[in-house]
C-alpha positions as CSV (number, residue, x, y, z in Angstrom):
1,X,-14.0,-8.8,-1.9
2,X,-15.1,-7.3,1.9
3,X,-17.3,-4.3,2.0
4,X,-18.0,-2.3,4.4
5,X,-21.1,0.0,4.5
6,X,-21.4,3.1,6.8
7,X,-23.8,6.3,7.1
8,X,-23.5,9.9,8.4
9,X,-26.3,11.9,8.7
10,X,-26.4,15.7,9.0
11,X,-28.4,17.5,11.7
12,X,-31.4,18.8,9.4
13,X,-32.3,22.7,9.9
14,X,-35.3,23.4,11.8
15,X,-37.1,26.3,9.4
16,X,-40.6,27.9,9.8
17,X,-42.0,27.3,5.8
18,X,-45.0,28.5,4.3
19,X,-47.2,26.2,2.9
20,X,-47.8,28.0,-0.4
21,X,-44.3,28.5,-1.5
22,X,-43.4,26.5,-4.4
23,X,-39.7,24.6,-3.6
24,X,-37.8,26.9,-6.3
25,X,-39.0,29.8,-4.2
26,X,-38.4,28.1,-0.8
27,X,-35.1,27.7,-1.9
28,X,-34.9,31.6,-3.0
29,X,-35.3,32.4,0.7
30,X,-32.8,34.3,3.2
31,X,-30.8,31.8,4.9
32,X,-33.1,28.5,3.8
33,X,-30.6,25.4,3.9
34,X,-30.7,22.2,3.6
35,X,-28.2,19.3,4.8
36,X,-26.5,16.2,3.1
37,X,-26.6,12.2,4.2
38,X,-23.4,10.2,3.0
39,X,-23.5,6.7,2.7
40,X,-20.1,5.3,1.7
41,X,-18.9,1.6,0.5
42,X,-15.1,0.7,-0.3
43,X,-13.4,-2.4,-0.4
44,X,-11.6,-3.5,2.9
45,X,-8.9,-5.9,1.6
46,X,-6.0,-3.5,1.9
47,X,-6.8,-1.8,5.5
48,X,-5.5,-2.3,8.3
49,X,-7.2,-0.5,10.9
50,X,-10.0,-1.8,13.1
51,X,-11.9,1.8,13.1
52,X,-11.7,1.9,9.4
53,X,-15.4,1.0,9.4
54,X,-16.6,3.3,12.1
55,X,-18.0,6.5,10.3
56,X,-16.5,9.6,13.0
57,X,-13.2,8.3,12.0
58,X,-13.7,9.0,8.0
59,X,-13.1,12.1,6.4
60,X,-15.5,14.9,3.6
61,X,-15.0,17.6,1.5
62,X,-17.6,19.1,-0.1
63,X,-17.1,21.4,-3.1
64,X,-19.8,24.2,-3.6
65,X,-20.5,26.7,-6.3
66,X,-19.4,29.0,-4.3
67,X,-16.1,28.7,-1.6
68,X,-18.3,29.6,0.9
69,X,-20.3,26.8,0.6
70,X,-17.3,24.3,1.1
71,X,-16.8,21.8,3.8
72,X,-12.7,21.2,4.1
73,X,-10.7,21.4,0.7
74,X,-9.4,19.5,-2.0
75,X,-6.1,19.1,-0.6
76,X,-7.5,18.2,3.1
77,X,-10.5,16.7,3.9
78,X,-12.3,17.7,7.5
79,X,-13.5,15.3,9.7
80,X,-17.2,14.0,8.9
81,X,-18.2,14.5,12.6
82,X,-18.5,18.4,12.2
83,X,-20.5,17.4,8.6
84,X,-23.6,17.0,11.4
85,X,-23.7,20.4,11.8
86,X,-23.2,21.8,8.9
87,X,-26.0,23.1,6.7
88,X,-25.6,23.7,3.1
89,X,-27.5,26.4,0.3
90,X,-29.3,25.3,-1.8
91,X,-27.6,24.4,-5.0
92,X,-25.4,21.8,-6.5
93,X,-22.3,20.0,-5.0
94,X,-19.6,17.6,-5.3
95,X,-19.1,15.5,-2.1
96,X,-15.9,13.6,-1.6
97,X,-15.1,11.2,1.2
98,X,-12.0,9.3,2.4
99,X,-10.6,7.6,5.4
100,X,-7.9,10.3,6.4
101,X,-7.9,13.7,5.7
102,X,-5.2,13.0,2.4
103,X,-3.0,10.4,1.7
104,X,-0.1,12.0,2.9
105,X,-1.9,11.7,6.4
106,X,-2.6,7.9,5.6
107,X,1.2,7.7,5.2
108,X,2.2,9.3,8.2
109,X,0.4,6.9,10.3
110,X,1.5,3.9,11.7
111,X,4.9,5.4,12.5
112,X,5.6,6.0,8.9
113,X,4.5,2.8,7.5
114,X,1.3,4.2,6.3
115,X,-2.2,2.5,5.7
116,X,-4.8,2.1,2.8
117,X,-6.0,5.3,1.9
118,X,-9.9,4.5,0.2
119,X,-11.5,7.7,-1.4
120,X,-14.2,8.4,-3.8
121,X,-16.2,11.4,-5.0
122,X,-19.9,11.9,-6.2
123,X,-20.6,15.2,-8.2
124,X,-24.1,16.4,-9.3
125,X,-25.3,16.7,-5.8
126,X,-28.1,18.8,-5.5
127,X,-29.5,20.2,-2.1
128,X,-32.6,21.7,-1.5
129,X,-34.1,23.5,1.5
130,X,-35.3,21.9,4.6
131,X,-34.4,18.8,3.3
132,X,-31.5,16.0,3.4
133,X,-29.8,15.1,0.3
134,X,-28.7,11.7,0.3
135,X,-25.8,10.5,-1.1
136,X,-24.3,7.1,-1.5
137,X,-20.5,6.8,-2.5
138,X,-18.3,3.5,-3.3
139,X,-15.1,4.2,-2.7
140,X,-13.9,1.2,-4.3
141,X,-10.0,-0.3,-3.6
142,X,-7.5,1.8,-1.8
143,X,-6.2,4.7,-3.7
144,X,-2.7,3.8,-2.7
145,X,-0.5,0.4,-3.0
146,X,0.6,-2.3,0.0
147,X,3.8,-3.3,0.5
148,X,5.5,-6.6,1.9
149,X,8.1,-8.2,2.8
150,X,8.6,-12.3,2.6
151,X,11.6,-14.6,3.5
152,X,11.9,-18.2,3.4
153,X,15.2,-20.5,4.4
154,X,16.7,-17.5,6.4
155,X,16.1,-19.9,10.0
156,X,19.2,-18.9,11.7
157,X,20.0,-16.1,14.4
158,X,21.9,-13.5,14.7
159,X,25.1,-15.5,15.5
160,X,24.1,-18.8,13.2
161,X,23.0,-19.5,10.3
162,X,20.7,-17.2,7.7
163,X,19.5,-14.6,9.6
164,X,16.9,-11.4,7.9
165,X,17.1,-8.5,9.8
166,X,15.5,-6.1,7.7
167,X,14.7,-3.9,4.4
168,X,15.8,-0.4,4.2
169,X,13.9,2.3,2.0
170,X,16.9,4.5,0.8
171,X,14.7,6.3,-2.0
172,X,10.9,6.9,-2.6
173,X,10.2,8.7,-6.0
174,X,6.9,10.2,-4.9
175,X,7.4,10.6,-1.5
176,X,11.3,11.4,-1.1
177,X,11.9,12.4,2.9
178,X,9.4,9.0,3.3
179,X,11.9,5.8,3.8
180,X,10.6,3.6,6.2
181,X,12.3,0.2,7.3
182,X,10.0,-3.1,7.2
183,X,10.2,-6.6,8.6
184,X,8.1,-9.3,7.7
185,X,6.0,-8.5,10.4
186,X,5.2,-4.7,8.6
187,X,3.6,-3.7,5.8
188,X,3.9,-0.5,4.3
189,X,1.9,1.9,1.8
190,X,2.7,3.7,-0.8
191,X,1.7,5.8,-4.2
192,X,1.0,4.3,-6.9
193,X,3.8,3.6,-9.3
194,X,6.2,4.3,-6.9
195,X,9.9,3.0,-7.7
196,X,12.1,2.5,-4.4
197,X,15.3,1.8,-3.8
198,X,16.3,-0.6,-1.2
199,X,19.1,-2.2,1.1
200,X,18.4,-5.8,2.2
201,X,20.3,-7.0,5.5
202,X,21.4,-10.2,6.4
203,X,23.3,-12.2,8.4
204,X,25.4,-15.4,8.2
205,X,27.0,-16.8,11.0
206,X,26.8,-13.6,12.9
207,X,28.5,-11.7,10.0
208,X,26.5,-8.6,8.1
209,X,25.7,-9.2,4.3
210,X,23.7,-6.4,2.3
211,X,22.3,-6.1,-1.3
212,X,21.1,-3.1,-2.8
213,X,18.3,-3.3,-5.6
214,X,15.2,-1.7,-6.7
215,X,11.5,-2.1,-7.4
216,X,8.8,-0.3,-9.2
217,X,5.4,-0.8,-7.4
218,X,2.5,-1.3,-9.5
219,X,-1.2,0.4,-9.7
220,X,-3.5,1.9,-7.3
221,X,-5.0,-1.0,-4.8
222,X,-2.2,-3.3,-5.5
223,X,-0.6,-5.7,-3.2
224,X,3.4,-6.2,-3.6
225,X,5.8,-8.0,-2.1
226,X,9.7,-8.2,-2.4
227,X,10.1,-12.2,-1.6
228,X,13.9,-13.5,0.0
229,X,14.8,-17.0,-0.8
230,X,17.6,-19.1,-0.3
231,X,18.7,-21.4,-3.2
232,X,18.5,-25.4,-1.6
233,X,21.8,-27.5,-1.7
234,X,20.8,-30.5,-3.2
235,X,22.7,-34.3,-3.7
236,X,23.7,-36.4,-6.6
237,X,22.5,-39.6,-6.8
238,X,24.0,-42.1,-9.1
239,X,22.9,-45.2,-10.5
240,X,24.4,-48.5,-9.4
241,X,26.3,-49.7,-13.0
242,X,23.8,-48.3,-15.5
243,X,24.3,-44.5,-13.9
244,X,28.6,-44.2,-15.4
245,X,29.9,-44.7,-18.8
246,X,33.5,-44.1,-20.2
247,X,35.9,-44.8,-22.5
248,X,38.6,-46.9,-21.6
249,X,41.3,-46.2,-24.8
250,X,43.9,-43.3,-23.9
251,X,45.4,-40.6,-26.1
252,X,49.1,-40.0,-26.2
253,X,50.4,-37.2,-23.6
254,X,54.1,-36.1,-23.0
255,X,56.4,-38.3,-22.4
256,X,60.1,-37.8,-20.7
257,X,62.1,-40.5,-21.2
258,X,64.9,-40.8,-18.0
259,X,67.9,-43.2,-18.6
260,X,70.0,-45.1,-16.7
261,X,73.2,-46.4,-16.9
262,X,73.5,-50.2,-17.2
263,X,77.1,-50.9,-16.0
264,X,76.9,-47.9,-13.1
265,X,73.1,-47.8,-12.1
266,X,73.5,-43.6,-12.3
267,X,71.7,-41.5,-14.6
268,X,73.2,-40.5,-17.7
């Protein structure tokens, strides 16, 4: 399993503090703040992009007591480079990360295909005044599945032989206005448990074959494939004199008996 390990740190609040003031009344304050430091591990195996690792590309949303404590929401995530210059009350959060802002977002990329979308959440976060918070969150496998497409015998071209063209998404339970097309050079991403509907295309000898079927994907940071095969034509070998028996007696059939005329050699 590849990890990767990243860390964003928040611009810490430059405050005057007096020296007597215990931290619970530091924290009681006008405007005292304090910031947060997210360190974040996932599993790599599904993505696909080279930047996935670099931490200005990932994504937060931080969920205060209050709303106006928030950093992005639930349902889209802002971008962890503004998380630098944010500064947080003092009080307890719930700080989730993820590599684009939602998955829908992860699914729009790549011209539809979609990529892994990795998130993960860590709740209890307290933050104090004048100080950073830091906060370590494995994001684990991708919170969507991989999808791929395989073919094997189909060597032809588009005027001989077996030739794959491609596999078109006519239906998408979870995401219906999302049906992408894939090659075996594409992978695409979906929810999990998705079923799809599908169109294979074909050609042999230049002529267009289709077949329509379906597939129910399986969990969350899953890898599936629809796999094309040909079936081989094979040759019968038989043994010299040991490889044939048979019978050699015969069974009455039909017989028509035709007769012929001694004396006049015509048919009677």
């Amino acid at each position: 399993m590849k990890k990767f390990f990243m860390c964003a740190v928040a611009v810490a609040a430059t405050m005057s503090l007096t020296s007597c003031l215990s931290e619970d009344e530091v924290n009681l304050k006008n405007g005292e703040k304090g910031t947060i430091n997210v360190s974040i591990e996932a599993d790599n195996s599904l993505a696909t992009r080279a930047s996935v690792a670099t931490v200005t590309d990932w994504y937060a949303f931080v969920d205060g007591e209050g709303t106006d404590n928030d950093f992005g929401t639930g349902e889209t995530h802002l971008q962890m480079t503004t998380l630098a210059s944010t500064k947080f009350l003092y009080g307890t959060y719930s700080v989730t990360v993820s590599n684009y802002a939602n998955m829908d977002a992860a699914h729009e990329d790549n011209s539809g295909l979609g990529a892994a979308y990795y998130e993960g959440t860590q709740t209890g976060v307290t933050v104090n005044a004048n100080a950073a918070t830091n906060v370590t969150i494995n994001c684990g496998k991708a919170k969507n599945v991989k999808f791929d497409v395989t073919q094997t015998g189909f060597n032809g071209n588009e005027t001989t032989g077996l030739y794959f063209t491609n596999v078109e998404i006519t239906s998408n339970s979870t995401e219906a206005s999302r049906t992408p097309t894939l090659t075996t050079a594409t992978s695409a991403f979906f929810q999990a448990s998705t079923s799809l509907e599908y169109t294979i295309n074909w050609k042999k000898d230049g002529t267009d074959k289709h077949f329509d079927g379906s597939i129910t994907l399986a969990g969350a940071g899953t890898q599936n494939y629809l796999s094309l095969a040909i079936n081989a034509d094979g040759t019968i070998t038989i043994a010299n004199t040991t490889g044939i028996t048979y019978d050699e007696t015969w069974t009455d059939g039909t017989t028509q008996t035709i007769t012929v005329n001694a004396e006049t050699g015509e048919k009677i």
